[in-house]
Phi, psi and omega in degrees: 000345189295152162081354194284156183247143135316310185057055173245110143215173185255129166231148177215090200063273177248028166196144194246170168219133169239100158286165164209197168235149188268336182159145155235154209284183183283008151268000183079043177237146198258135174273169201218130164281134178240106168262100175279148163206157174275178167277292202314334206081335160022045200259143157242127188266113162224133185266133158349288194291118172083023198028065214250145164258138197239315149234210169159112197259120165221153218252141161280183176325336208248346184068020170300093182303137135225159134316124180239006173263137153287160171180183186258159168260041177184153196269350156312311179308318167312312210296334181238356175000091182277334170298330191091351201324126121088358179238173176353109192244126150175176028273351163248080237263113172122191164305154207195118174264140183070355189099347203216153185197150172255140182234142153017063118107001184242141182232136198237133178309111156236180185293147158235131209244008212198090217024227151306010183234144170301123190226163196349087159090346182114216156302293200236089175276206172282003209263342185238035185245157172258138189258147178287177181243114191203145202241145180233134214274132165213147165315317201224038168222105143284149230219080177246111174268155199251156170222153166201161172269062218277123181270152196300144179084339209284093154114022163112311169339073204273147231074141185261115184276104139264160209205128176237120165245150168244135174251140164234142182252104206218138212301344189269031187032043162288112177268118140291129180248110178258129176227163182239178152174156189230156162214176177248349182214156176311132171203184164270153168209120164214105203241165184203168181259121214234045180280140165271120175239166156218136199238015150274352162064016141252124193241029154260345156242183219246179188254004187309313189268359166302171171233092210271170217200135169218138161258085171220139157259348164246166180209153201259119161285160182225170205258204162251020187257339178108358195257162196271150161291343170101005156206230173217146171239147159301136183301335217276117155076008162223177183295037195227007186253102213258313158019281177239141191318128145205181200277129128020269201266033165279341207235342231277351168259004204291131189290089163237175164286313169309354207240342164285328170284329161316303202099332227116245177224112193215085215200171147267113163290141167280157213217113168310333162282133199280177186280359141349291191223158193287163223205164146267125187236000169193182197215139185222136141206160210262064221295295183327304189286327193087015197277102229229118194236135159238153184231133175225150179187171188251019191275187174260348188231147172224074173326150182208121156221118168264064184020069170292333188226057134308284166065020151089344186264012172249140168261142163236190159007138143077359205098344163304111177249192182239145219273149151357119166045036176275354161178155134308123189245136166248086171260122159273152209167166170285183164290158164305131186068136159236305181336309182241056163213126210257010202258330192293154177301125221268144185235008177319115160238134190240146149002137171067359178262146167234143197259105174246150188186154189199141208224138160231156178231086175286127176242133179230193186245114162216000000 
């Protein structure tokens, strides 16, 4: 069913959105593919379901398009993404330790989905929901917004949460991510994008020889279940130090514990820039494509995982799959556990607040 077209689209000026449908799930509700593109060749692809971007295609050195996100080529691969490809995280993104956490004095139970710990969001997170759909008009932007409704109680969660994310599209080839959210009872929100990149748009190689840039001076250490030890370490003088750009795969195998508790590197940077304003906080390049990712955002956090547990048992196109440490996720977010670590930025959303945060990802040539 992927790919059948609508033969709907919106254009506004030098930048367009084309639906189509994408698939329908085994219940019989139908998922809808959305394509932004730019006047640049820019595209970005998102299906309803799990808001998942399914590809994004941006040009090398050579003005050469490829894809640079893992995904699946069919919305069956989606229904169960144990990997997460490309999509939505929430209401909670990262670990929950034991499952469980306490509000004003009441304590609630959640799946445990992740060894012993809870991990983005439960059984059925945003990542597996159908999202609405609504496309928005600019001269020199595109615009799709997802809305979804989380009902009180849902994965454990208390309060009904409303949640908007905007994927934007924009002519200098900035994916903007914008998210909002409300609740009617006290609850948690820490929501995050859960895309894998290889910005060489070969996903038979690994990711060892990018070169990543994290502006962090501390990192959350972690235990071997993936939950905090309950303070912070400095980056300085260990593999965790991102401070100034290097290759990936220098350090990534380095006999420390941390990195041993990891697999490698699956960690939260504490991010130097305060949460005010969006910031550049970390860099990816591609020296071959010459292909260049800046990450920018107002959160306190930057998960850096580089698919340590991929293992070769996922496919795409052709039958190919995909290897070990075949890309890298920058998800911005609060720290892990955050719920029961009483030292950490509070993930707290109350009756009249509203929870904004906003991630842009810019791709050039350098």
């Amino acid at each position: 069913m992927a790919g059948i077209k609508y033969n709907v689209k919106f254009k506004m000026g030098k930048v367009s959105i084309n639906q189509s449908v994408y698939g329908t799930t085994p219940e019989g509700d139908q998922v809808d593919l959305f394509t932004l593109k730019n006047a640049k060749g820019m595209e970005v692809d998102v299906i309803t379901f799990g808001g998942i971007i399914t590809k994004l295609s941006v040009s090398d050195k050579a003005g050469k398009f490829e894809n640079v996100v893992l995904g699946y080529d069919n919305l069956e691969s989606y229904l169960s993404n144990p990997t997460y490809f490309g999509a939505i995280i929430g209401r909670y993104g990262n670990r929950i330790s034991k499952g469980k956490f306490s509000l004003n004095g009441i304590d609630y139970p959640l799946a445990i989905n992740n060894g012993p710990n809870h991990l983005h969001g439960g059984i059925k997170g945003f990542d597996k929901v159908i999202w609405k759909a609504q496309t928005l008009e600019n001269d020199d932007k595109v615009a799709l917004k997802l809305t979804y409704l989380s009902a009180d109680m849902e994965e454990g969660y208390p309060g009904n949460l409303n949640v908007t994310v905007i994927y934007t599209l924009t002519e200098n080839n900035t994916l903007e991510i914008a998210y909002q959210a409300t609740t009617d009872k006290t609850t948690l929100v820490n929501l995050t994008q859960h895309s894998y990149f290889n910005l060489s748009g070969d996903f038979t190689k690994t990711i060892s020889n990018e070169e990543v840039m994290i502006d962090a001076d501390f990192f959350v250490p972690i235990d071997k279940s993936a939950i905090p030890l309950g303070g912070l370490e400095s980056v300085k003088n260990t593999p965790f130090d991102f401070t100034t750009s290097k290759r990936v795969g220098q350090d990534i195998d380095a006999d420390h514990p941390q990195i041993k508790n990891g697999s490698g590197y699956d960690h939260t940077w504490v991010l130097n820039h305060p949460e005010e304003n969006v910031n550049l906080v970390a860099s990816v390049l591609d020296k071959d494509s010459s292909r260049y990712m800046e990450v920018y955002t107002d959160q306190p956090g930057v998960q850096f995982y580089t698919g340590n547990f991929l293992d070769g048992a996922f496919s795409y196109g052709g039958g190919m799959r995909y290897a070990d440490r075949s890309a890298l996720c920058l998800e911005t977010q609060h720290y892990p556990d955050s719920p029961n670590q009483d030292a950490f930025p509070s993930t707290v959303l109350n009756p009249g607040e509203t929870y904004k945060t906003e991630t842009h990802y810019t791709f050039s040539v350098r």
